[in-house]
BABAMAR-513881 format. One record per residue (C-alpha): residue in one letter; x, z negated, y. Coordinates in steps of 0.02 Angstrom, whole numbers, padded with zeros to 5 digits, always signed. Each point is the difference from the previous one (the first is absolute). Layout:
// residues N
AXZY
...
***
This chain:
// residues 641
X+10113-05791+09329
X+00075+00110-00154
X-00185+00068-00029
X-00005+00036+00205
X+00158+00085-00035
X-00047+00098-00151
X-00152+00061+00088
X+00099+00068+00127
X+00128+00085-00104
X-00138+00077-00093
X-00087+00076+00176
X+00185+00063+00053
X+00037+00103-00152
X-00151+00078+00038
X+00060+00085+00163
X+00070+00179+00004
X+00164-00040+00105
X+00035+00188-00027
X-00095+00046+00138
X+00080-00129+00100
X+00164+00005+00093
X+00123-00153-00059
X-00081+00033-00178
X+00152-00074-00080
X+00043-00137+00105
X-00196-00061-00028
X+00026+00043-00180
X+00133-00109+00014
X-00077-00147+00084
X-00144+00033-00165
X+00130-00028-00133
X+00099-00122+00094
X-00161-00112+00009
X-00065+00071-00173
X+00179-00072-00068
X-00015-00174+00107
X-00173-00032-00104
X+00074+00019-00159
X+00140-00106+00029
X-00124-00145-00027
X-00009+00066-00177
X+00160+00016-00032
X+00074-00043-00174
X+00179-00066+00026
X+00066-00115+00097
X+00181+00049+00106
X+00129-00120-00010
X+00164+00049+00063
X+00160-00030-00028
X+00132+00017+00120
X+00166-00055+00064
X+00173+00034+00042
X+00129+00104-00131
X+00060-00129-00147
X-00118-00121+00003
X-00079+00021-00160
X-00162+00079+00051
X+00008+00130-00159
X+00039-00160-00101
X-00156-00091+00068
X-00094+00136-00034
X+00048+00035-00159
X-00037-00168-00044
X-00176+00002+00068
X-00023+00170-00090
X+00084-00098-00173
X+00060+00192+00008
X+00164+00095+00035
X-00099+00097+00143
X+00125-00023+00142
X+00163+00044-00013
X+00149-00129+00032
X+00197+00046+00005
X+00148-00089+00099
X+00076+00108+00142
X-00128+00126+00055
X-00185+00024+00056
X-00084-00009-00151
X-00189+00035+00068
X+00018+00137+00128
X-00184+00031+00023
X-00143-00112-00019
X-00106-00013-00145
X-00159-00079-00073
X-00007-00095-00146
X-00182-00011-00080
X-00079-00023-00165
X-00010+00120-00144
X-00050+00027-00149
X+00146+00115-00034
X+00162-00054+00090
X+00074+00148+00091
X+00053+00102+00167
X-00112+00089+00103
X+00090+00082+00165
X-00158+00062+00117
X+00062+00163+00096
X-00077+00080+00140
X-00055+00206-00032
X+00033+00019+00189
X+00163+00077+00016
X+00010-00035+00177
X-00034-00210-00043
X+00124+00003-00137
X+00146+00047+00123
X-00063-00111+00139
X+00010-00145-00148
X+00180+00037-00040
X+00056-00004+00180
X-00093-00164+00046
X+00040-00081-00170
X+00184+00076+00010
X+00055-00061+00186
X+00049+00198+00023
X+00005+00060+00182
X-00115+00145+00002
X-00156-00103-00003
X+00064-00107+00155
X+00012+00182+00077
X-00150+00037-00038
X-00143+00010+00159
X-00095-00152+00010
X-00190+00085+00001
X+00068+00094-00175
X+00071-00164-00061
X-00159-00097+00006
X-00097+00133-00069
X+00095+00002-00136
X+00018-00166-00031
X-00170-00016-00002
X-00012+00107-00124
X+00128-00105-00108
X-00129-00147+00028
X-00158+00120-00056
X+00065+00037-00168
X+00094-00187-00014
X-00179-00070+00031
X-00070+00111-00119
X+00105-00055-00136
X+00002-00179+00053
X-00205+00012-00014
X+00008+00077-00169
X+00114-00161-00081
X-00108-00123+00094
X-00153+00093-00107
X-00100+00047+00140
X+00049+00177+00002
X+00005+00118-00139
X+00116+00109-00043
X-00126+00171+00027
X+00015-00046+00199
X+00167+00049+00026
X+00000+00135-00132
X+00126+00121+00051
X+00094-00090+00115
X+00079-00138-00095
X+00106+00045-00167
X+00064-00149-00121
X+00155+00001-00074
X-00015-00124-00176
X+00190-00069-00064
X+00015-00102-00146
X+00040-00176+00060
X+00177-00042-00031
X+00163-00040+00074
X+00062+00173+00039
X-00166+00051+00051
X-00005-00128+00140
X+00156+00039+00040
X-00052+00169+00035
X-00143-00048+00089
X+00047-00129+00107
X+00160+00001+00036
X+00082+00214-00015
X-00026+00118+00133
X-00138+00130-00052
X-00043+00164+00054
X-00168-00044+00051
X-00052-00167+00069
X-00137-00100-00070
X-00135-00057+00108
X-00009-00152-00129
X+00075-00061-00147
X-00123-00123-00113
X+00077-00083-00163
X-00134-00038-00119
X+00042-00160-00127
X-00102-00074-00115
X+00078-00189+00000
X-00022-00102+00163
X-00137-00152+00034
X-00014+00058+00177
X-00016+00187-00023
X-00125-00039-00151
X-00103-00085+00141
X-00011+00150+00116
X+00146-00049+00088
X+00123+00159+00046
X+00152-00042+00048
X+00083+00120+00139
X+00222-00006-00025
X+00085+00055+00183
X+00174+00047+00014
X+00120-00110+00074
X-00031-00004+00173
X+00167+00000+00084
X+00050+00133-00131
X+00123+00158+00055
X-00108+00147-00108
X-00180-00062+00031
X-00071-00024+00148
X-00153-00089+00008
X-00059+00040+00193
X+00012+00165-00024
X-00100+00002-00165
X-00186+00044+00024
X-00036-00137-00140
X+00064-00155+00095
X-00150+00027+00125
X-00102+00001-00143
X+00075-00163-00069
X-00019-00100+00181
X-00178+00033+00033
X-00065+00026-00191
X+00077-00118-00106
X-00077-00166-00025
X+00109-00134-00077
X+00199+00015+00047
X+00151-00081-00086
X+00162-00022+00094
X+00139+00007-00100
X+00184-00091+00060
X+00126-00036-00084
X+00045-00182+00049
X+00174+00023+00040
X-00025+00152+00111
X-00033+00011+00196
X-00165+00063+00052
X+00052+00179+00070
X-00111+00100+00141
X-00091+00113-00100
X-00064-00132-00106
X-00040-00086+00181
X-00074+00170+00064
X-00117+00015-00146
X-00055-00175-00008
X-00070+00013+00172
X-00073+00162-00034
X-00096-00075-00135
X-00038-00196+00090
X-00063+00133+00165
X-00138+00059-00099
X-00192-00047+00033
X-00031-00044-00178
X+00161-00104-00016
X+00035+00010-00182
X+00059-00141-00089
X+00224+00006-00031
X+00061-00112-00123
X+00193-00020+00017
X+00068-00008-00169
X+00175-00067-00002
X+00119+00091-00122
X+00101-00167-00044
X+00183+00037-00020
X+00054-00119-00119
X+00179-00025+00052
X+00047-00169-00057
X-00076+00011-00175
X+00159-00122-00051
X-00094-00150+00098
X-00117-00111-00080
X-00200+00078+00017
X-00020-00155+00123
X+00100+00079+00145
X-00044+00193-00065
X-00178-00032+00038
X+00039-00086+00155
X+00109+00136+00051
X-00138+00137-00019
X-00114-00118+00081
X+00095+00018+00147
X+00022+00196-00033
X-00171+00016+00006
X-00038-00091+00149
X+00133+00081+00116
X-00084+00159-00061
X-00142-00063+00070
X+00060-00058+00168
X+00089+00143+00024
X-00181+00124-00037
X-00078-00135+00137
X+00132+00007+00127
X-00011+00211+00016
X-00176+00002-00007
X-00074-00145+00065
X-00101-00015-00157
X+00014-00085-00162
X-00030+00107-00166
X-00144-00066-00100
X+00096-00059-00121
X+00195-00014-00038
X+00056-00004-00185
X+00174-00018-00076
X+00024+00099-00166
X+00133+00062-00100
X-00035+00178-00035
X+00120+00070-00090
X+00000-00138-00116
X-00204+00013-00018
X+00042+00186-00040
X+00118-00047-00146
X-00103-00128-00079
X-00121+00128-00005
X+00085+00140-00042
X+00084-00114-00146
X-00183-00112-00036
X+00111-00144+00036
X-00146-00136+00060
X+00147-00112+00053
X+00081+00106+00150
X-00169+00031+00052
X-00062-00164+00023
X+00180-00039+00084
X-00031+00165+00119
X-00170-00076+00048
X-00077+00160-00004
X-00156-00066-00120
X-00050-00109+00166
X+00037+00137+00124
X-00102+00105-00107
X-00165-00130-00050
X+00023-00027+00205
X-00032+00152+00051
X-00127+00055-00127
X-00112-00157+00065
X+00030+00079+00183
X-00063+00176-00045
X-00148-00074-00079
X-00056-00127+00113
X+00048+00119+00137
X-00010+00169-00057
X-00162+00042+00045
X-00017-00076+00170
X+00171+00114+00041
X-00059+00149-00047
X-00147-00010+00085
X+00087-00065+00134
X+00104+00159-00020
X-00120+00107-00016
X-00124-00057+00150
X+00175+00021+00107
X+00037+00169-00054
X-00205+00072+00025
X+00012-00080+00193
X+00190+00095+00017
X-00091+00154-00059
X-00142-00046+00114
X+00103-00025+00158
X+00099+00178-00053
X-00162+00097-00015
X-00054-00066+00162
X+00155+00076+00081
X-00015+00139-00087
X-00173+00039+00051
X+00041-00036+00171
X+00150+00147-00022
X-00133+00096-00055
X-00121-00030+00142
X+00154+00045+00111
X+00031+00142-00083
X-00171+00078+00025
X+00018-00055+00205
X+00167+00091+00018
X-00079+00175-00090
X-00158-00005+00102
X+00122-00030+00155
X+00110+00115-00045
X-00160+00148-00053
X-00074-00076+00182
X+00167+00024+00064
X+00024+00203-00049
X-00190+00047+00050
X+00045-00069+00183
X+00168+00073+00010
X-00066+00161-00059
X-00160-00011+00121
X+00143-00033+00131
X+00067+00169-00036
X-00183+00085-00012
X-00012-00075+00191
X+00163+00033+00063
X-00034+00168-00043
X-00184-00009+00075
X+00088-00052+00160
X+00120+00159+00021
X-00056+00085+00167
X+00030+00183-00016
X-00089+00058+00175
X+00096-00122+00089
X+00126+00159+00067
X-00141+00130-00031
X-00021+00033+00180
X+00187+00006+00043
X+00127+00041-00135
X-00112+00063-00135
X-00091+00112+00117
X+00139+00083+00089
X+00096+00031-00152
X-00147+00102-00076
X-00052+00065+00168
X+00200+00083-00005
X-00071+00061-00158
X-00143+00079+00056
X+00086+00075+00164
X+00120+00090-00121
X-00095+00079-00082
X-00122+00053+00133
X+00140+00078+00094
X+00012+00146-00114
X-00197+00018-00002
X+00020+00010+00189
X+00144+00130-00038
X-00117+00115-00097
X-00139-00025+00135
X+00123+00064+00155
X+00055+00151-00119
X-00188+00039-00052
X-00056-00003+00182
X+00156+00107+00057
X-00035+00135-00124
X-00192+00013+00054
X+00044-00002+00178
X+00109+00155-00047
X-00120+00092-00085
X-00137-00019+00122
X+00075+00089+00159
X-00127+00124-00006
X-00195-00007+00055
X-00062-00087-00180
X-00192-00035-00030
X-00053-00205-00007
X-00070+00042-00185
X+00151+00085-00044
X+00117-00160+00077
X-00097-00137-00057
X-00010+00053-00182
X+00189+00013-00019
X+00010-00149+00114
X-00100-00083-00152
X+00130+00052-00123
X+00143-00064+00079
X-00087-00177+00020
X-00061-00003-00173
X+00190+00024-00067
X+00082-00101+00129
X-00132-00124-00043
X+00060+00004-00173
X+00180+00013+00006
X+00000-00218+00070
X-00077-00052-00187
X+00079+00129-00110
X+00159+00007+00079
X+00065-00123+00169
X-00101-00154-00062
X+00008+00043-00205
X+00003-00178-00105
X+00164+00063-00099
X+00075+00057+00148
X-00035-00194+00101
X-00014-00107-00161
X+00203-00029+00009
X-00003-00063+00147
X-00143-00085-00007
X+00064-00094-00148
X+00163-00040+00083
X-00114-00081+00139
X-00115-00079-00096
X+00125-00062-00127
X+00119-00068+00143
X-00145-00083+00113
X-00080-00081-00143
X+00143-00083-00083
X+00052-00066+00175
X-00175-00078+00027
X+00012-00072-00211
X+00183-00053+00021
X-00021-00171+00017
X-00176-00035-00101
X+00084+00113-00138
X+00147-00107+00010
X-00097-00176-00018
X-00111+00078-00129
X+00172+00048-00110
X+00063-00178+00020
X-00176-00097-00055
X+00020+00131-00150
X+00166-00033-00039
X-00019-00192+00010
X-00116+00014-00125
X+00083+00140-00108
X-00125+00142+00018
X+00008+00163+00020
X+00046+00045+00198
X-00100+00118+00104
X-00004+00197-00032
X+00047+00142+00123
X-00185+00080+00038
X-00014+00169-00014
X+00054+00130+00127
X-00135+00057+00098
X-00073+00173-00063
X-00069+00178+00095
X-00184-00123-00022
X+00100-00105+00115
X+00028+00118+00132
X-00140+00055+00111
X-00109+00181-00007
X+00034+00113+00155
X-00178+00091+00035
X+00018+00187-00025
X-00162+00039+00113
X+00039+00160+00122
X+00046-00022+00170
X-00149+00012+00131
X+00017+00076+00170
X-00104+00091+00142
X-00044+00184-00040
X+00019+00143+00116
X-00173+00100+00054
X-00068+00123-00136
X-00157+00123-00003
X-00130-00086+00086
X-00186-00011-00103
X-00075+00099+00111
X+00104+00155-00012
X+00073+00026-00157
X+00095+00163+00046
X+00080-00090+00152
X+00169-00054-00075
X+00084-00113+00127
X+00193+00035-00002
X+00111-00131+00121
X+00187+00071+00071
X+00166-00057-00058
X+00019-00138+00122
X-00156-00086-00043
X+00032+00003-00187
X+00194-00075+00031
X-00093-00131+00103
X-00149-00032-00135
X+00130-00011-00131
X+00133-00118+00085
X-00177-00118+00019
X-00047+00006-00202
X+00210-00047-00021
X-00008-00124+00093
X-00180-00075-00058
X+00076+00035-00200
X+00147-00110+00051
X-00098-00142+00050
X-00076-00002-00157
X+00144+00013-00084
X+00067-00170+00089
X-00169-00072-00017
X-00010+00046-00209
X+00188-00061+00007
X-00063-00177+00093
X-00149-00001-00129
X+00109+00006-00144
X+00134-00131+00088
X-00152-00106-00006
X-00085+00012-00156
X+00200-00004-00099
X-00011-00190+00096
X-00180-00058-00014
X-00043+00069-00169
X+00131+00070-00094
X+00157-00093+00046
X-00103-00167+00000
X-00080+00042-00159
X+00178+00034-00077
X+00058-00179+00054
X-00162-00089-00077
X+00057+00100-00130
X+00165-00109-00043
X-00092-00145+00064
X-00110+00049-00157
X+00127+00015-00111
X+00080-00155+00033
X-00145-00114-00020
X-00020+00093-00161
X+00147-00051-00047
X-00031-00185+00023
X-00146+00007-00062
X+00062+00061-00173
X+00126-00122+00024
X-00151-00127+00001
X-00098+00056-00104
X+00160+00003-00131
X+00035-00179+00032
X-00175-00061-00005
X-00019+00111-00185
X+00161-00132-00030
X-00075-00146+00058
X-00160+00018-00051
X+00041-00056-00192
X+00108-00126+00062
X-00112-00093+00108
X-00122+00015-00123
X+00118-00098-00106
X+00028-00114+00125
X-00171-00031+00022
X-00023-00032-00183
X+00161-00105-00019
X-00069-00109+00170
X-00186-00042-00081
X+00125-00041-00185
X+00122-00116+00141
X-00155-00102+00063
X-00068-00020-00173
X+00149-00069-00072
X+00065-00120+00151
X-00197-00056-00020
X+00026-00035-00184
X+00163-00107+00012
X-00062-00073+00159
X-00139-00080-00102
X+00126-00027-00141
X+00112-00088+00102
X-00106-00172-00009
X-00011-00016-00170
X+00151+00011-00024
X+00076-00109+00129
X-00101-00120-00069
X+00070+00026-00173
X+00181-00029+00067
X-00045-00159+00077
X-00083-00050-00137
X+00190+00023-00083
X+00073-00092+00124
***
């Protein structure tokens, strides 16, 4: 299974997660997994130590160390934070700091019980907790010997302290600027720590200045450690945080073993050792009951020592005391544990641990997989709403009033400013009329005829229907119509946009003289009055006053017809081409618009569903690999069972 498992590992640190999305959650999952394997060779073995305040755990474990490593004092907390006690070959301190600002003030709070962490929002709590557990694991790896000291380069700094009372003192129990992810007391004396045994000293649980929830370690201790010693003082009542953390520790899959060691208060030292030892007997087994009645569960094993006593005789070499403390059995018992035992638990341990990492990467994954649903939902999502807006803009209906509102409006326009055209044409005609009371020749009349025609003609383009003289109010129209017909697409458009925070519609721009129709500046045409006929060119055919009043008043009235007809003409073409051509116009420009807006957010997306696309086929490789994982290794914890 480990060679499965180391096959795999090697394929995953072979993908580039940095074109992935969730690259450091699945870098995550890597190292959690990568850390899970090495656990199995781990060099130490945990045993912890742990109890309520005063009841000589720092005294048991100085004893085990056969070192001053834990300091002891009546009256206060002596062991505010938790330490490790391991083998050296130099005694000494070594405080492990964090370089992370930002995890060094997170410790303090947490470790401190101060109320600004409880403030704190719960998404930024657990983020920064779990970066607490990152660099505890890292150090934790490096002790066990399956980490070196290169891999957290740069984020971990070690403090070294001479080993000594005052130096413990300092470390252990003062208040210090910066808070130690972990404190680890190296001693040289010790049969246990000699044997790879490290020895992990919690503060007294029920104690006012440390708070052992709220420290990131404990979690560490529950689900990490594998041998635990419950330390009570025999004349003491078993208090609830001791109860809460038993069951914390008795909930856990690998059920580690507790030994309850009974801290034998020796109160009637003037009776004879018959009835001493009989009294203790009966210390020990109350303990006992007691541990079964709260938990429903007996500890593996329930010894009665006296430590402070064992502590002395050590302390002083006196062999007596510690034969009478009965520490030498408690000590020869539980070395013959850890070695018949020691083994099997860790791998028990550690075959625990790899299927929790197993079951979290699975989870994870699945997050993941989510993930990658809700962005291609949410891309899917913006292309439709913004296709919504390209038709809701599609469906506006500008020649819906074309033949009613639209039409009059620029007909009232157009009658305007034909009515001075019309003016000019009355005056023009009056003033021929008047100088044509005589007997005139057809040539002569017809020519200036001509004249007047061609200017008349000309005056509707360069003057009555000029674009700069119209283009006002044909913007006013076109402006006001148009808007009406857009209000409420323009409207729906600017809320789809808004919902999903881009940039609303434009104004389009006012329509321009290219907007406006072209009056034709073609003469007038008109019936001519009789001139020299071909066959007698010196015949020059003059017609009386009457007759020219009467030609004339016809050409008017023909020329004014025209005018109403070029007026009509241009009514017409300002709806069908120009005015219609104006409106696709801001159609245009909206859909442009959108489609920038698209083609912006598919330029977004593109990158990112090509991540997700990568970070889907690196999903379905790793489910497939702990899928076929999962066997083996369920077979492997059976096989522990």
């Amino acid at each position: 299974m480990l060679q499965q498992l180391d096959g795999v590992l090697t394929e995953w640190r072979k993908f580039d997660s940095n074109r992935c999305l969730d690259a450091a959650e699945l870098e995550q999952i890597v190292r959690n997994i990568d850390r899970a394997r090495r656990q199995f060779d781990s060099k130490l073995f945990f045993v912890v130590i742990f109890g309520p305040l005063k009841a000589g755990k720092s005294t048991l474990t100085n004893t085990l160390a056969g070192e001053y490593v834990s300091p002891t004092g009546f009256g206060k907390e002596t062991t505010r934070r938790p330490s490790l006690v391991i083998c050296g070959v130099k005694s000494g301190i070594d405080q492990y700091f964090s370089t992370d600002p930002e995890v060094n003030h997170f410790l303090s709070q947490r470790r401190l019980r101060k109320d600004s962490a409880a403030g704190a929002a719960a998404e930024d709590e657990t983020q920064k907790l779990g970066k607490v557990r990152e660099a505890f694991d890292a150090v934790a790896d490096y002790l066990r010997g399956i980490r070196s000291n290169d891999e957290f380069h740069g984020r971990i700094r070690v403090n070294t302290l001479h080993l000594n009372a005052a130096s413990l003192e300092e470390a252990l129990t003062q208040d210090l600027t910066t808070e130690p992810l972990l404190t680890v007391i190296r001693s040289k004396g010790g049969h246990l720590l000699s044997h790879g045994v490290a020895i992990v000293d919690m503060p007294g649980l029920d104690g006012s200045r440390s708070n052992w929830r709220a420290d990131p370690i404990h979690e560490w201790v529950i689900s990490r450690a594998e041998f635990f010693l419950f330390v009570q003082s025999s004349v003491a009542a078993l208090n609830n945080e001791t109860h809460d953390f038993l069951k914390e520790i008795v909930a856990q899959s690998t059920k580690p073993p507790v030994w309850l060691v009974q801290n034998i208060f020796d109160a009637r030292h003037w009776q004879p050792e018959e009835k001493r030892k009989k009294a203790a007997d009966e210390q020990r087994e109350e303990g006992k009951r007691r541990v079964i009645e709260l938990l429903n569960e007996a500890p593996r094993a329930a010894l009665g020592l006296n430590v402070g006593l064992a502590w002395d005789a050590k302390s002083e070499d006196q062999s007596e005391w510690l034969a009478r403390s009965e520490f030498p059995k408690f000590e020869s018992d539980l070395t013959d544990v850890l070695h018949a035992e020691r083994a099997l638990i860790q791998e028990r341990n550690c075959l625990e641990y790899l299927s929790q990492r197993f079951g979290e990467a699975k989870k994870q994954l699945e997050l993941s997989a989510n993930r990658i649903a809700e962005l291609r939902k949410k891309h899917q999502d913006v292309r439709n709403k913004l296709e919504t807006a390209q038709a809701t803009v599609d469906a506006v209906n500008y020649r819906s009033d074309w033949e009613s509102a639209v039409r009059g409006e620029i007909s009232t326009i157009a009658e305007a400013a034909a009515k001075p055209w019309l003016d000019s044409l009355e005056n023009e005609a009056s003033k021929l009329c008047e100088r044509h009371k005589l007997d005139r020749t057809g040539k002569e009349v017809n020519a200036e005829l001509a004249n007047v025609a061609v200017r008349v003609a000309t005056e509707g383009a360069s003057k009555h229907f000029a674009k700069p003289l119209l283009l006002p109010q044909y913007v006013k129209l076109a402006s006001q119509y148009c808007k009406s017909a857009e209000n409420d697409a323009v409207t729906r458009c600017n809320q789809i946009l808004s919902e999903l925070k881009l940039l609303e519609l434009s104004i389009p721009l006012q329509p321009t003289a290219e907007d406006v129709p072209l009056l034709p500046e073609d003469s007038f045409t008109g019936d001519k009055l009789k001139e020299t006929p071909w066959w007698n060119p010196l015949w020059n055919t003059e017609h009386n006053p009457a007759t020219l009043e009467n030609h004339i008043g016809l050409v008017a009235k023909g020329w004014r017809q025209q005018i109403h007809t070029r007026k009509e003409n241009w009514v017409n073409q300002a709806l069908t081409d120009h005015f219609s051509t104006y409106c696709e116009k801001r159609r245009k420009h909206f859909r442009a618009h959108l489609q920038r807006l698209l083609a912006d957010c598919g330029a977004v997306a593109k990158p990112k569903e090509e991540a997700a696309n990568a970070t889907e086929i690196l999903i379905g490789q790793m489910n497939e690999a702990l899928r076929n994982l999962e066997q083996p290794l369920g077979n492997a914890i059976a096989s522990m069972k």
